[in-house]
C-alpha atoms as one frame of an Amber mdcrd trajectory, in Angstrom:
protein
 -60.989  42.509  42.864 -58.879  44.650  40.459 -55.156  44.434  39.900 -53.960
  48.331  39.337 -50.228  49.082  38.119 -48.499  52.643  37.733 -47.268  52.266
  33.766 -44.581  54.903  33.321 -45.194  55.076  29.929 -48.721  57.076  30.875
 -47.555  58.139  34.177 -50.629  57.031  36.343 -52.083  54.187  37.897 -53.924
  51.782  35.829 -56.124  48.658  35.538 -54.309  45.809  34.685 -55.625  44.394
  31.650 -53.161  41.339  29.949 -53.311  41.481  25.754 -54.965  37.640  26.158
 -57.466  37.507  28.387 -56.084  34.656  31.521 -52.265  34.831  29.897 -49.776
  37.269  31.386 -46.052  37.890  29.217 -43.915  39.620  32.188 -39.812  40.496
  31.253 -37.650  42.149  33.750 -34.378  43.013  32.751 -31.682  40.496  34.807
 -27.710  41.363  35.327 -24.750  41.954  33.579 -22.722  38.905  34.999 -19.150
  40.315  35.931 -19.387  41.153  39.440 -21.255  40.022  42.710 -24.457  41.827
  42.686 -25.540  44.500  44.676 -28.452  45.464  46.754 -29.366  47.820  44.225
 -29.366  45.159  41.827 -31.699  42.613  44.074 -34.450  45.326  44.717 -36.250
  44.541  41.180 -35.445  40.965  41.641 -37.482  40.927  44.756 -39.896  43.104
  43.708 -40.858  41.940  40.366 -40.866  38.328  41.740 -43.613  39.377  44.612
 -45.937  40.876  41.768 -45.340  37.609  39.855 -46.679  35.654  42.829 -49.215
  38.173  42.838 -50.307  37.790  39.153 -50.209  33.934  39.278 -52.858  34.227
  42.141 -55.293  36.256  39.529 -54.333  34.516  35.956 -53.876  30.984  34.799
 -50.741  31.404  33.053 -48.170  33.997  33.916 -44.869  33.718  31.833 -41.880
  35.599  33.177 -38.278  36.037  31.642 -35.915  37.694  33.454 -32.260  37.239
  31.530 -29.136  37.209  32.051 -26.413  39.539  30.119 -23.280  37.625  29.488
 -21.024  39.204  27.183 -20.752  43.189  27.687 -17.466  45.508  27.795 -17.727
  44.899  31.832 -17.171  40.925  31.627 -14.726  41.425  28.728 -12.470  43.810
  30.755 -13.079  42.141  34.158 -12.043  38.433  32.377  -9.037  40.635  31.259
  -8.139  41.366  34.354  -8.406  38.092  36.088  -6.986  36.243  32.833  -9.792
  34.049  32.259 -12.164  33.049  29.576 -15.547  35.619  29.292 -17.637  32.977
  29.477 -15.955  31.307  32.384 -16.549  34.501  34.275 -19.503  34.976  33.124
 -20.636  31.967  33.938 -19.440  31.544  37.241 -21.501  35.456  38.300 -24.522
  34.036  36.784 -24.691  31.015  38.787 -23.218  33.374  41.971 -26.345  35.835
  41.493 -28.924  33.062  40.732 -27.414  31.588  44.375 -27.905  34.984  46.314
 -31.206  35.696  44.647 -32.655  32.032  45.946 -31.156  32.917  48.903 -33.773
  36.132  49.131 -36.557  33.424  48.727 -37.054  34.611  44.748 -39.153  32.218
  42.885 -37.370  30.907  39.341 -38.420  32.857  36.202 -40.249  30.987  33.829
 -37.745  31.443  31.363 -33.781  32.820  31.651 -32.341  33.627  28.163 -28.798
  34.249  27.991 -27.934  36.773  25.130 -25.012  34.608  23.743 -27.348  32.270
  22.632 -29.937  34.563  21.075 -26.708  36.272  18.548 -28.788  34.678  15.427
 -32.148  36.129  16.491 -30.288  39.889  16.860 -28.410  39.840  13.596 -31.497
  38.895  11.938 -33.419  41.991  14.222 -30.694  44.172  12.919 -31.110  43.327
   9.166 -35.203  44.005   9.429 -34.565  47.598  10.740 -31.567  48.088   8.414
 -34.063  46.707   5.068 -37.009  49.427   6.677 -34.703  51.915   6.834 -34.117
  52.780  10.539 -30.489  51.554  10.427 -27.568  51.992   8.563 -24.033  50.600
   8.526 -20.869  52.263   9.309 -17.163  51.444   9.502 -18.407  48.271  10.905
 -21.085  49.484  12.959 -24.619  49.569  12.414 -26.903  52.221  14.484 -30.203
  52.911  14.612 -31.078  56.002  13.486 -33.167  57.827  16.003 -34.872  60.669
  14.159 -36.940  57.554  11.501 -39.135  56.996  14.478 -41.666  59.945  15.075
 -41.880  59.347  18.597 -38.776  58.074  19.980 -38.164  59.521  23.488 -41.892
  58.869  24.142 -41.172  56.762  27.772 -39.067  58.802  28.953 -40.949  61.620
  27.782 -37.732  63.525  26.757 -36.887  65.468  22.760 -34.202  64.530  20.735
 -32.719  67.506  21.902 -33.266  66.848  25.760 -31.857  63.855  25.649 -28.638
  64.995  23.771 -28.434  67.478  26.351 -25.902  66.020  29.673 -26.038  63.132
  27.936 -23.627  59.947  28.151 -23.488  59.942  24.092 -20.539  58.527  22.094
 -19.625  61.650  19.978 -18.668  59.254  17.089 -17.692  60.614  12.953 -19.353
  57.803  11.414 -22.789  58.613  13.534 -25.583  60.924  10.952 -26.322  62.128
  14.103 -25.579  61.900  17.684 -28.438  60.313  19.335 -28.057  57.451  17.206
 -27.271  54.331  19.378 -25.397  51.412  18.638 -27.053  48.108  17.487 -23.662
  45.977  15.998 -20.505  46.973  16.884 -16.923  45.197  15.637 -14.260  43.582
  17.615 -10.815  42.869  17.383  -9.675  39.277  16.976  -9.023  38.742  20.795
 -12.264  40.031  21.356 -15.204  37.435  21.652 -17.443  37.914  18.537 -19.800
  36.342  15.981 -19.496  36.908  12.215 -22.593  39.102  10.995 -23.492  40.922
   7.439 -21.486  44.056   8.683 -18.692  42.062   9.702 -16.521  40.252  13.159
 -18.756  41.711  15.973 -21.192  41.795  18.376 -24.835  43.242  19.443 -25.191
  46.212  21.316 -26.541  46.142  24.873 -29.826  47.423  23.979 -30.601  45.067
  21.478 -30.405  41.784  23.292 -33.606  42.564  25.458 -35.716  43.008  21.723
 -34.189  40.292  20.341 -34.871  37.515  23.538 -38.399  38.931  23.864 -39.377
  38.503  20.875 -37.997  35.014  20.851 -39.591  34.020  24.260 -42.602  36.062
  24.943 -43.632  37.543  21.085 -43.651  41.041  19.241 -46.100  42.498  22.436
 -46.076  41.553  25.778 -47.466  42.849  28.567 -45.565  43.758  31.297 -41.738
  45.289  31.049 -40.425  45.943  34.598 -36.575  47.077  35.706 -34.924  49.710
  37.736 -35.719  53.641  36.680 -32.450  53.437  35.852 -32.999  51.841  33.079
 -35.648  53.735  31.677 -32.923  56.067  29.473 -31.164  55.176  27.904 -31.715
  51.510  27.809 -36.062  50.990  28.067 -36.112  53.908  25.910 -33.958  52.451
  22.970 -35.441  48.505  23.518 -38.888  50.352  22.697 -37.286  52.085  19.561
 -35.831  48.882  18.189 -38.807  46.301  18.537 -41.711  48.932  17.377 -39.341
  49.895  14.403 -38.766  45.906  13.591 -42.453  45.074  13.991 -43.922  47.792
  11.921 -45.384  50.222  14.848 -46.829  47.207  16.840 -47.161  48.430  20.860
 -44.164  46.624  22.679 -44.853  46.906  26.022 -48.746  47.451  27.082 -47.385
  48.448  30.675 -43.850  49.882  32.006 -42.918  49.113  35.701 -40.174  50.413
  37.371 -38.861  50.338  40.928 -36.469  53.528  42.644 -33.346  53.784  43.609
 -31.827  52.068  47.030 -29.548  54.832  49.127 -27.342  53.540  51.982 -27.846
  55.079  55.162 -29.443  58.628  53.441 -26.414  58.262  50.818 -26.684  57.298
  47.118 -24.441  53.751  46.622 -21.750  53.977  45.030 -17.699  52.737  45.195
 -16.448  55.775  45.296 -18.689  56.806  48.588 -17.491  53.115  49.832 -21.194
  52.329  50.941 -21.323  49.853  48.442 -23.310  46.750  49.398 -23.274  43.455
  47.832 -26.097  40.902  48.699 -23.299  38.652  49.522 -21.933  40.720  52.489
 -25.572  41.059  53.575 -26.350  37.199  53.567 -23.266  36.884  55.771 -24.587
  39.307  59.012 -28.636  38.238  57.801 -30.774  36.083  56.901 -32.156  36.071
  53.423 -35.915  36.517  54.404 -34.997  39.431  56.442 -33.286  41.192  53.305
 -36.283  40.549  51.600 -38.740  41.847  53.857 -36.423  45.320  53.939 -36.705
  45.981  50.628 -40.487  44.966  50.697 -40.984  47.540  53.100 -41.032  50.257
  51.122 -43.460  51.182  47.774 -41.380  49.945  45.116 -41.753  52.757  42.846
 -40.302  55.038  45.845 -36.803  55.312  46.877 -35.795  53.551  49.876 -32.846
  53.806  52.303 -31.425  50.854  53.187 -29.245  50.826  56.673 -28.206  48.565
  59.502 -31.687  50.200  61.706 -34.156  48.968  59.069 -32.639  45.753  58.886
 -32.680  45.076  62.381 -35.983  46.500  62.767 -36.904  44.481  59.824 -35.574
  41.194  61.926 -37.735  42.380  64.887 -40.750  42.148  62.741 -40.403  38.937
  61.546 -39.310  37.689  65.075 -43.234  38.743  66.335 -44.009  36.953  62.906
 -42.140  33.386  63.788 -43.592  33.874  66.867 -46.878  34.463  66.536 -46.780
  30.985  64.076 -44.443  29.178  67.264 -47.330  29.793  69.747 -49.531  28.425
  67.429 -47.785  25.355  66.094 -50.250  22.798  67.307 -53.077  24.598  65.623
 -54.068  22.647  62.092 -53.613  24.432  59.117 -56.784  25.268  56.729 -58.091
  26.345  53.341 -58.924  30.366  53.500 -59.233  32.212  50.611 -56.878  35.597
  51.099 -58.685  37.460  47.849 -61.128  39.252  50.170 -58.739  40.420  52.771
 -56.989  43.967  52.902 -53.804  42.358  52.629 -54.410  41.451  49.186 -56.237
  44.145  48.555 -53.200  46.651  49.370 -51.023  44.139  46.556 -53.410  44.705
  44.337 -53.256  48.726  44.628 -49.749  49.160  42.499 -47.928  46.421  44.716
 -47.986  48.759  47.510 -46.023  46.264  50.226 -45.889  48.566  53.003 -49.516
  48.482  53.447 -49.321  44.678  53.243 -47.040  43.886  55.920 -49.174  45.887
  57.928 -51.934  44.065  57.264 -49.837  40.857  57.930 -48.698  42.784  61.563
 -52.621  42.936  62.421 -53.021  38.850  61.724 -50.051  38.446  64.027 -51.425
  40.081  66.824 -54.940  38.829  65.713 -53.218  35.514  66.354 -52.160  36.132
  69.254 -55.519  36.995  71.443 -57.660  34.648  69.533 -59.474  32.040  71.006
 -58.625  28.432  70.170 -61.873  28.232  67.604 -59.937  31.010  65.566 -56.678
  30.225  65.421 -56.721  27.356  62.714 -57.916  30.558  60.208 -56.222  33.242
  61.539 -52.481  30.916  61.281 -53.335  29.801  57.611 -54.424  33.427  56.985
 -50.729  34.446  58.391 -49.300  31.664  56.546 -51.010  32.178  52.994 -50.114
  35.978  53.395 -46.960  35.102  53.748 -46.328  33.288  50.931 -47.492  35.856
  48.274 -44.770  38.299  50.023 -41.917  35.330  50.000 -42.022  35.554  53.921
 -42.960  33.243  56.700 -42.190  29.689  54.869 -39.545  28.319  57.112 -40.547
  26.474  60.328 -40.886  28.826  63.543 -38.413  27.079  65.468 -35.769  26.721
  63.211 -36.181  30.328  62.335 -35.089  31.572  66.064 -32.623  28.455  67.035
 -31.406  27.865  63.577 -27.552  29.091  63.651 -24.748  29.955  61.031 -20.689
  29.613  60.960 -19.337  30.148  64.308 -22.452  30.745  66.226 -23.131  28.200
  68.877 -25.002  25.021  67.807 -28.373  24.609  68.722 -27.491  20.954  70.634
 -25.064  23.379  72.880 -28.277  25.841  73.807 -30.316  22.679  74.431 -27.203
  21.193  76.729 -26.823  24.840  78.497 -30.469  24.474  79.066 -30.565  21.609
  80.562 -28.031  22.324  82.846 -29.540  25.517  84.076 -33.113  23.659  84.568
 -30.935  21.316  86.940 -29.392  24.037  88.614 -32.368  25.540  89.689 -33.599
  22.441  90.708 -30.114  22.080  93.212 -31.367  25.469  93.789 -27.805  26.737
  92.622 -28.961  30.061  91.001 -26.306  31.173  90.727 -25.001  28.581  88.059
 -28.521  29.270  86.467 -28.311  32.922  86.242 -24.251  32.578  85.140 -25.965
  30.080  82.042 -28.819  32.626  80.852 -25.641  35.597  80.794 -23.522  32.840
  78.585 -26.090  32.431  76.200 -27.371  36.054  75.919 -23.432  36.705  75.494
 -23.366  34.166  72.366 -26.503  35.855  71.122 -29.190  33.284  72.491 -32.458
  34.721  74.387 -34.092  32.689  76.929 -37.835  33.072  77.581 -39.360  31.067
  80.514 -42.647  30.007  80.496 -45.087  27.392  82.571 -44.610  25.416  79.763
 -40.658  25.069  79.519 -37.888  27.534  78.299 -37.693  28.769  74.624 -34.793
  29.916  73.113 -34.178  32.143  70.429 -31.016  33.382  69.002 -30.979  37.430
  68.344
């Protein structure tokens, strides 16, 4: 089978081919560490991580580098504000977003380069495109200069002009022109800062994505993936920077990016107050079921993220876990998922929606089959799982497991017991006033000839 990806540099869906045959160089552009992240911010997390599961079922070596941004205006003011060291701050987001994201069930990155300690490898980026002449120094900056490369605006498929047009550009007198973008700028002493050629500064936002792929992955790699967001200014003036400093040499073979989340048919934003950290999230659901939300739409595609999908999200996981509870005594087994339409529909552009589908009809597959095919049809379910970052946690901790205040699972059990008693003294009343406790405290009962399962809502 053949793995297809949409490459916004050529705007259609293509065969993915990796530069060396087997080896696959993936970089996805990680956070600027000031804040909690936001849903917004977890959607290429979660996406970019499923089509690295994806790619290390086809290749034998996939490396991915997703970094981390650690010194940026943001962290400098919001240190300011709190009176603390940047890299205190910094540090302290980094290892809050790398918590949340494991949370989500993301895989680790092969590699996480923080910019601060790639400063060396940019100041030496930003003396080969000052020596080729697509830089140039001034009043302690140094810019690129935009109109040395032929074809810069190619990704985004914009002109000079265009670009310059409604856009966020620093009208700045010691710019030759106003496109140009910062690669060094200076700072004050109580600024943080390295010494460089050009003076006290430090690097530009752009160019710490050049300067740690080149150091980690090499001068072309073959996969870039982020939100669209970042496709201008930011993709736009990475592809500018490493082409100039390597001579023309192709940067990224294919562009991937995923659309933009809305909250409840509304664009996110602070000012709207619908903004949603994955923090808040974790705290009313589970991490799988976050996960499986923002699987459920194309990632290219905006999505609308809302209270409904999540709980219809948890409803579909539910008939997941339970599907895998009714089969628990069933063995697990080798199957080979390559020639199913569940990994076919990955390999199409990552398209997720049809997957889970797919993963729906194994469910209920599950269900009716006869006790010869469930061994297959459970491993199927399971394996299927496991490319998507679903279905890994046992079935019955998955609808008893609780959190915070909710009622411990040795109370349901207790309740339970008493209520099997009661009905025993033939007291149903007590047995009927149990089953309205628990499905007050968020705890479903199902009966069955073989017992009573519980599972929380």
């Amino acid at each position: 089978m053949t793995l297809y990806v949409y490459n916004t540099q050529t705007r259609k869906k293509e065969i993915f081919e990796p530069l060396v045959p087997g080896q696959v160089k993936m970089y996805v552009c990680g956070p600027t560490v000031y804040n909690l992240v936001h849903i917004g911010n977890a959607r290429p997390v979660v996406v970019f991580d499923t089509l690295f599961r994806v790619l290390q079922s086809e290749f034998d070596q996939v490396t991915y580098a997703r970094n981390i941004t650690d010194i940026d205006d943001k962290i400098m003011k919001a240190a300011a504000e709190n009176g603390e060291p940047i890299s205190a701050l910094a540090q302290r987001y980094a290892a809050e977003f790398e918590a949340d994201m494991a949370q989500l069930n993301n895989l680790p990155p092969t590699v996480v380069p923080y910019a601060t300690e790639h400063v060396p490898q940019m100041i030496d980026m930003v003396q080969r495109l000052i020596d080729k002449g697509h830089a140039y120094e001034a009043e302690g900056h140094v810019l690129f200069a935009v109109q040395s490369m032929e074809n810069y605006g190619k990704l985004s498929n914009r002109s000079l002009e265009d670009m310059l047009d409604g856009a966020r550009v620093e009208v700045a007198p010691y710019k030759k022109y106003a496109g140009d973008f910062v690669l060094w700028k200076p700072s004050s002493e109580n600024e943080p800062g390295w010494d460089s050629p050009w003076g006290y500064g430090r690097p530009g936002w752009h160019l710490e994505c050049s300067a740690m792929i080149e150091t980690h992955l090499g001068e072309t790699i073959d996969i870039h993936g982020g939100g669209r967001d970042l496709i201008f200014p930011h993709h736009e003036n990475e592809v500018a920077q490493s082409c100039c400093a390597h001579d023309g040499k192709q940067y990224v073979r294919y562009w991937m990016h995923n659309g933009y989340i809305n909250i409840d048919g509304e664009k996110m934003s602070k000012s709207l107050g619908n903004f949603r950290t994955v923090r808040e999230l974790l705290s009313q659901y589970r991490g799988e079921v976050i996960r499986c939300a923002l699987l459920s739409a194309q990632y290219r595609s905006e999505m609308d993220f809302s209270v409904d999908l999540l709980e219809e999200t948890k409803a579909r996981l539910d008939s997941f876990y339970s599907a895998l509870r009714d089969a628990a005594e069933e063995p697990t087994i080798d199957v080979d998922i390559k020639g199913t339409a569940f990994y076919a529909a990955l390999l199409d552009d990552l398209n997720t929606p049809i997957a889970l589908a797919e993963l729906r009809q194994i469910a209920r597959e599950l269900n009716k089959a006869d006790d010869a095919d469930k061994p297959q049809l459970k491993s199927l379910l399971l394996k299927a799982g496991e490319l998507l970052g679903l279905l890994q946690q046992d079935p019955e901790q998955w609808f008893t497991g609780g959190a915070g205040d909710q009622i411990s699972a040795d109370e349901v059990e207790a309740l339970i017991a008493e209520r099997v008693q009661a009905k025993k003294d033939k007291n149903f009343a007590r047995a009927d006033e149990i089953r309205a406790e628990l499905k007050a405290q968020g705890v479903e009962l199902e009966d069955s000839r073989d017992g009573t399962k519980w599972r929380r809502e």
